[in-house]
N, C-alpha and C positions, 0 to 999 in steps of 0.2 A: 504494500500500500504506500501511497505517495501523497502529499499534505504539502500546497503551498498557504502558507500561512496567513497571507496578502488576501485567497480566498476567503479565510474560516472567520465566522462571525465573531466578535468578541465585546466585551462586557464588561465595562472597569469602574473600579469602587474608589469613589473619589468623595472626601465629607466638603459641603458646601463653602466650610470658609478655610478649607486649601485648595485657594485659587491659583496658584501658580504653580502647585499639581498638575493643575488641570492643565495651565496653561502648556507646562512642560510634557506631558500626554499627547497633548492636543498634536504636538509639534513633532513628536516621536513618533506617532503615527502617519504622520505625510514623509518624513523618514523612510518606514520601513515600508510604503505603500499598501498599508490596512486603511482601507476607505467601510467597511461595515464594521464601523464599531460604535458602543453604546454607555453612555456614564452613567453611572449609578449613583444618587444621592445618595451616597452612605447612611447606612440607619446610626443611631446612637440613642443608644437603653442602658439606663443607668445598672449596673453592677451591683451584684449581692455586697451587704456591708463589709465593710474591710479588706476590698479587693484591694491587693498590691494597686499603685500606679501606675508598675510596668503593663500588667495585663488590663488595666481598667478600661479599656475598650473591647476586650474580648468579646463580647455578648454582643455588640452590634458589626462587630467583625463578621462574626459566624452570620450573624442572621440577613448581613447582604449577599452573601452567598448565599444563604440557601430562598432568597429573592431571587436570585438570579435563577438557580436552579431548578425553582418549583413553576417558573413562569414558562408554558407552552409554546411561547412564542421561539424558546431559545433549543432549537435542536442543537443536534449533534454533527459533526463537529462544532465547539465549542469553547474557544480560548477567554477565561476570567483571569483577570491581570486586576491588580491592587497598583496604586498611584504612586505608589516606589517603587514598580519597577523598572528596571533602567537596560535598555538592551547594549550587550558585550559587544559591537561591532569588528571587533577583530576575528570574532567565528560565527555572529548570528550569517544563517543561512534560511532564507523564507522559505528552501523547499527542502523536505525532510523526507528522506527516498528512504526505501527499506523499513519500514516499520510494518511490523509481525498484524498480519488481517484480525488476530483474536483481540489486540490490545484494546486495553477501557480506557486508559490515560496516559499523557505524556506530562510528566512532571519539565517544564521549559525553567524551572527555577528551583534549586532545594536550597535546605542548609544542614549546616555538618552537623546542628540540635545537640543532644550530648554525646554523639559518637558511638549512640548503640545500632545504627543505621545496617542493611544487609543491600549489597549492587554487584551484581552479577552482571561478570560481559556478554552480552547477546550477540554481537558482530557489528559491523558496519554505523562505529562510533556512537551506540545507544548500551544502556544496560538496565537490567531488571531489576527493581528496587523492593524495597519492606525497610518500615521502623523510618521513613524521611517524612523529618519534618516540611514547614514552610507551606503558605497557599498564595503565592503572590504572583505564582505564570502556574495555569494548569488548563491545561487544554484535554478538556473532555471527549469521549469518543464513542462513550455508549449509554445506555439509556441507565441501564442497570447500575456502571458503578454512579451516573448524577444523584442516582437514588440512594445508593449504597451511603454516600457522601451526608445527605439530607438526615438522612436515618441518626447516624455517627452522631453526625453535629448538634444537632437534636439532645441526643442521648449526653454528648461530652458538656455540655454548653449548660443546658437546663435542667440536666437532673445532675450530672458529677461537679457542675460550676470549674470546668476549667475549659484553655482553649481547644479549637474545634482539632486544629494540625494535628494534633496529639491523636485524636481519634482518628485521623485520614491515616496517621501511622498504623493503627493499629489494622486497618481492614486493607490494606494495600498488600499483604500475603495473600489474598483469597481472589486477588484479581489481578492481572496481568497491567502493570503498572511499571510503566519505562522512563527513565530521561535520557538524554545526551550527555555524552561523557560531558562537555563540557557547558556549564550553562547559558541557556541564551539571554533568560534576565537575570538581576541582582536586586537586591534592595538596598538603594542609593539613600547614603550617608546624609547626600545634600536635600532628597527631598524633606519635607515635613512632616513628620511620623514621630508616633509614640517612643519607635523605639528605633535602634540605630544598631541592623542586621549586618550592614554589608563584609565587617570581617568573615561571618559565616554563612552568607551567599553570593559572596563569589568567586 
C-alpha cells in the first residue's frame, strides 16, 4: 500500500488563543502541500482536583481527539496532528511506499516516554511498535483501531484520570501499529504548549 500524505485528510487541535499555532500550521501546511485539512477548537474541561500542571490539560487533550474520531465525517485515511507538530524536512517524505495492507496506524510522531517502548524492523524504513507513547502525528487507517483508540481514551481519561497516550500504548500490541524509522513530526520547543516534548520527539 502506498499513502501520499498531501492526499489524506487531516485534522489539527489547535486551542483558540494559540494563535500563532495556528498561524504557524497554517503555513506548514502550504509547505508540505496538504490542502484538506481541518482545525479543531480545542476542547478545554477543567481536570479532577489536584491534577499536576504538567498534565492539566489532559482531559481536553483526549476529548478532541476522540471529536475528531467519533465524527462521521472523518474516514479513513486519516492524519490528526496537535499544533506542535513541526515537520523534520530533512526526511519528511509525503509518499510512504510499502506499508503492510493489514496496518491500522502509522505513528508519523512518537516519543522515547520512559523507554519501556517495543519496534521491531518491518523492512523498507518503517517498524512495528507497542508500549509508544505520544498523539501528536497519527495517521489512522482503519475503522476498528479509530474505535479501538475512542474506547482507550474513554477508559484512560475518565475512569483511570490519566493521559489518553498511555492507553494508545497499551492496545497498540493487539493491532498492527507502524512508524518510520525516522520521525516525520516533533513536538517543537518553540510552539506554545503545556509542555516542552521535543528532547523526546525527535
Amino acid at each position: 500500500m502506498k499513502i501520499d500524505i498531501r492526499d489524506v485528510k487531516c485534522c489539527w487541535i489547535n486551542l483558540d488563543s494559540a494563535e500563532e499555532n495556528a498561524k504557524m500550521m497554517v503555513e506548514q501546511f502550504k509547505e508540505l502541500g496538504i490542502k484538506d485539512h481541518k482545525r479543531l477548537s480545542a476542547r478545554q474541561i477543567e481536570p479532577p482536583p489536584a491534577t499536576p500542571r504538567t498534565i492539566y490539560h489532559y482531559v481536553g487533550c483526549a476529548q478532541s481527539h476522540i471529536d475528531i474520531l467519533e465524527n462521521e465525517d472523518n474516514d479513513v485515511p486519516l492524519l490528526i496532528l496537535e499544533d506542535d507538530a513541526k515537520y523534520i524536512p530533512e526526511w519528511y517524505n509525503p509518499i510512504i511506499d510499502n506499508i503492510p495492507d493489514d496496518t491500522d496506524a502509522i505513528y508519523l510522531g512518537v516519543s522515547h516516554g520512559d523507554g519501556s517502548y517495543f519496534a521491531q524492523d518491518i523492512g523498507n524504513n518503517m517498524a512495528q511498535i507497542k508500549g509508544v507513547y505520544a498523539t501528536h502525528a497519527i495517521m489512522f487507517l482503519t475503522e476498528e483501531y479509530k474505535k479501538a483508540v475512542v474506547d482507550i481514551a474513554k477508559e484512560f481519561v475518565y475512569n483511570r484520570r490519566i493521559p489518553f497516550d498511555l492507553g494508545c500504548a497499551t492496545i497498540q500490541h493487539r493491532y498492527n501499529v507502524i512508524t518510520t524509522h525516522l520521525p516525520y513530526f516533533y513536538q517543537a520547543d518553540e510552539r506554545d504548549s503545556a509542555n516542552k516534548w521535543e528532547n523526546l520527539t525527535k
